[in-house]
FIVEX-297604 format. One line per 8 residues: their letters; for each residue x, y, z of C-alpha. Coordinates in steps of 0.2 Angstrom, whole numbers, m for minus. Layout:
FIVEX-297604
a> X Y Z  ... .
//
This chain:
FIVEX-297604
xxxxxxxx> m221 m423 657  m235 m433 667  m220 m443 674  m211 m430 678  m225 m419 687  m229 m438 696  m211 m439 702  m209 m421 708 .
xxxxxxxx> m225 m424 721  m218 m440 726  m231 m451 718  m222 m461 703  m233 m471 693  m220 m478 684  m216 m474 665  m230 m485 656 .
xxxxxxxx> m244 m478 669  m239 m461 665  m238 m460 646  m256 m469 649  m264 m457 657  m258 m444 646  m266 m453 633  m282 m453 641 .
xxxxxxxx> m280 m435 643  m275 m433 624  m289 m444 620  m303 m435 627  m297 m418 628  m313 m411 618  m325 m421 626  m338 m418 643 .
xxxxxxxx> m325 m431 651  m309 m419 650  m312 m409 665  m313 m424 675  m299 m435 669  m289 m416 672  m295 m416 690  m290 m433 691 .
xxxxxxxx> m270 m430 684  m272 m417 699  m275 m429 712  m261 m441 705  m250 m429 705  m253 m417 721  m237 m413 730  m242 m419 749 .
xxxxxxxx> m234 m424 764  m234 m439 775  m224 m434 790  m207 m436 779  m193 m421 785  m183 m424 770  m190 m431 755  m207 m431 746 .
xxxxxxxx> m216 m446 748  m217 m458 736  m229 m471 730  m225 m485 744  m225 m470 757  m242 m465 750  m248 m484 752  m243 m485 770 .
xxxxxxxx> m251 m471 774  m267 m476 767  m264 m491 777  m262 m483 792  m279 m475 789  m276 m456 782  m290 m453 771  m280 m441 758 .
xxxxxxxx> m270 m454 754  m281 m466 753  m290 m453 741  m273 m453 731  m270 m471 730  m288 m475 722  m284 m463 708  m264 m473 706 .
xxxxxxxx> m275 m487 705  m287 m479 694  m273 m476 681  m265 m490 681  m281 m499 677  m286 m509 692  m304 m500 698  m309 m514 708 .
xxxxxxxx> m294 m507 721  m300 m487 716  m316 m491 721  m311 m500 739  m297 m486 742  m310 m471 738  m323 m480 747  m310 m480 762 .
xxxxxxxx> m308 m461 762  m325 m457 757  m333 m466 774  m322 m455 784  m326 m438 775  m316 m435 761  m325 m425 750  m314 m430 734 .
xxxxxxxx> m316 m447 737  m335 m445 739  m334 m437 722  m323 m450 713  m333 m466 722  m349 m458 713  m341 m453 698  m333 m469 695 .
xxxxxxxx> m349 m481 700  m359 m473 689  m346 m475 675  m346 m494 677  m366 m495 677  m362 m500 660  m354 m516 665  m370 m523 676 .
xxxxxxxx> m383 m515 666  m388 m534 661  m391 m536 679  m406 m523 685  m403 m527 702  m385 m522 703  m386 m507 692  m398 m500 702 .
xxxxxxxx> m389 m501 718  m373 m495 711  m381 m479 703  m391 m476 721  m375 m478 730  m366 m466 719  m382 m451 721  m378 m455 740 .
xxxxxxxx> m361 m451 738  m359 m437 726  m377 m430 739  m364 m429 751  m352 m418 741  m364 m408 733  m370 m406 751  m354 m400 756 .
xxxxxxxx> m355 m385 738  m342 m396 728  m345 m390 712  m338 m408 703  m350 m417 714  m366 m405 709  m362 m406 692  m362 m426 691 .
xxxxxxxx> m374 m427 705  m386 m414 691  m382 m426 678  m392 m440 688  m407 m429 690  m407 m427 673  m407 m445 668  m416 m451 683 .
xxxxxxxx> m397 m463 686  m402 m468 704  m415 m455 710  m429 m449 701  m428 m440 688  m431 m418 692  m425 m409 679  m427 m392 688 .
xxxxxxxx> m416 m400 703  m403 m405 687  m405 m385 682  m401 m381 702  m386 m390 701  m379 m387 683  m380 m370 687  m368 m371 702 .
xxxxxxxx> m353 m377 693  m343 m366 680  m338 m378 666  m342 m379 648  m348 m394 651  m360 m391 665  m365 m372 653  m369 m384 641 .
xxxxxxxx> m382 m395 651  m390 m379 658  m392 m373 640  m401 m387 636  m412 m387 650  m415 m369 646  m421 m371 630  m435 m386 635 .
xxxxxxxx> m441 m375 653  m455 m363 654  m448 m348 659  m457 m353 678  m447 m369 678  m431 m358 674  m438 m346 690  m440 m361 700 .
xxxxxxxx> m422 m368 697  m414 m355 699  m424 m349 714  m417 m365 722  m399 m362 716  m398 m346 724  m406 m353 741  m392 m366 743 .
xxxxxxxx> m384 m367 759  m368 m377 764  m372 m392 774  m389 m392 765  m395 m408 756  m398 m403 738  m415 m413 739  m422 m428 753 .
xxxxxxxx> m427 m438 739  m410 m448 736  m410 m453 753  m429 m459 751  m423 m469 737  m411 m478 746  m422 m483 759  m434 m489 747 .
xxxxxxxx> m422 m498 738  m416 m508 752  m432 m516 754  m435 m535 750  m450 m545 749  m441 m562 753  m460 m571 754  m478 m574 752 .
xxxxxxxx> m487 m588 761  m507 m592 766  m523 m591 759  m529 m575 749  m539 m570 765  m526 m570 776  m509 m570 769  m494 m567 778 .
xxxxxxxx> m477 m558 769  m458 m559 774  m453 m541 771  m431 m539 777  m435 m554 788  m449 m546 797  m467 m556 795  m482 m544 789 .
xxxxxxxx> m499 m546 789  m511 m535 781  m512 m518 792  m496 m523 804  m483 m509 806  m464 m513 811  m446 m502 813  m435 m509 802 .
xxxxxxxx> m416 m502 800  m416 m493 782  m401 m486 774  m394 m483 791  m410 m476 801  m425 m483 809  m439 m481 797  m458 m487 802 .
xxxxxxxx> m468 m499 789  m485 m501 786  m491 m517 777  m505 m511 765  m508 m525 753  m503 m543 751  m505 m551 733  m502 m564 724 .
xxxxxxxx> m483 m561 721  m481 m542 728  m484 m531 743  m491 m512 742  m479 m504 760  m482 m487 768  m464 m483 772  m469 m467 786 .
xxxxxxxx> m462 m451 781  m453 m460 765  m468 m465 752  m487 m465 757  m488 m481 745  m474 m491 739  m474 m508 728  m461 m522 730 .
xxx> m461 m539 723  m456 m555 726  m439 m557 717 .
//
């Protein structure tokens, strides 16, 4: 039946990638994971149109498209790849559509770093910039009122997976998205509020406006994140540190390009093996150390 539904839009996926995916689906059908792995049968399998008068498009049709640069397709190749097991290819493909917009490719990028944290979690390093780049992305969904991406996007408020944890921000967006699975989040969170906490979350649910970051503090954590402390050299009196290639002395102030914007830093403190930073506008007092 998945086969069929695949080669009725055009996209075939071939017998063996289609009876997988429908195991999948079997599979998880009772768990929080259902509605995604749904959503993504629906993007596999999504009657569209690549400028063909006579036929639907098919799989090669789809990949030259997505080669000529058309983000939807793009968006429907990752998930073909995603089902056929090669995620290193989703997550280039989605990454593609998602730089250029597409909202469903902003939620799938997220959705999919977050669920390969597991992979890295031996490196710190790595696993922390793969869950700050999936907030970033599923931001930019929720941003735009996508419920799946306010959903996953509540799930890391709730955890603290690459922002800081806010569990009245993860109320906030739970609330905006009508599945069991996100009822059964704000459940929870219901039962361990105070009944200000439930007035303050949902006080911020109903002031949500489209185009309206859910909360400035994912993008604060990505500029902080993409600060290094490279070196430390000089006497204790008068040490000098090497801050993203930048040379700081105690009290110097520089612009360095963060996350994609021109942030001012103030050195604070040099020690021994770290450096206390006043990132303006960002963090009034931020520690990194020398890795």
């Amino acid at each position: 039946m998945a086969g069929a539904a695949a080669r009725r839009s055009g996209l075939y996926l071939g017998q063996k990638s289609s009876k997988k995916l429908t195991r999948y689906m079997s599979k998880w059908r009772h768990s929080p994971w259902a509605a995604l792995l749904m959503m993504l049968f629906a993007l596999v399998a999504a009657p569209s149109n690549w400028g063909q008068s006579t036929n639907l498009p098919s799989l090669a049709q789809i990949k030259a498209a997505a080669a000529r640069g058309d983000a939807k397709a793009q968006t429907q190749l990752g998930a073909s790849y995603i089902s056929s097991g090669n995620h290193d290819e989703a997550v280039k493909w989605f990454r593609r559509a998602a730089e250029q917009g597409d909202t469903e490719a902003q939620y799938w990028l997220g959705n999919h770093l977050l669920a390969r944290m597991s992979q890295v979690a031996k490196d710190k390093e790595a696993a922390a910039r793969e869950s700050r780049e999936a907030v970033k992305w599923l931001t930019m969904g929720a941003t735009k009122g996508h419920p799946p991406s306010q959903f996953q996007l509540g799930r890391c408020y709730e955890g603290g997976a690459g922002v800081k944890a806010d569990k009245i921000e993860a109320y906030y967006l739970a609330s905006k998205h009508g599945s069991m699975s996100a009822k059964t989040s704000l459940d929870r969170l219901i039962l361990n509020f105070t009944s200000e906490e439930i007035a303050e979350g949902q006080n911020r649910a109903d002031s949500f406006v489209v185009g309206k970051a859910p909360s400035d503090e994912p993008r604060k954590q990505a500029i902080l994140g993409e600060l290094t402390l490279k070196a430390i050299a000089g006497p204790e009196q008068n040490r000098v540190a090497l801050v993203n290639n930048h040379q700081f002395g105690v009290g110097d102030e520089a612009t360095l390009e963060l996350n994609g914007e021109s942030v001012k830093v103030r050195c604070l403190e040099i020690r021994e093996r770290s450096v206390v930073l006043s990132v303006i506008g960002v963090a009034e007092r931020y520690d990194v150390s020398l890795r």
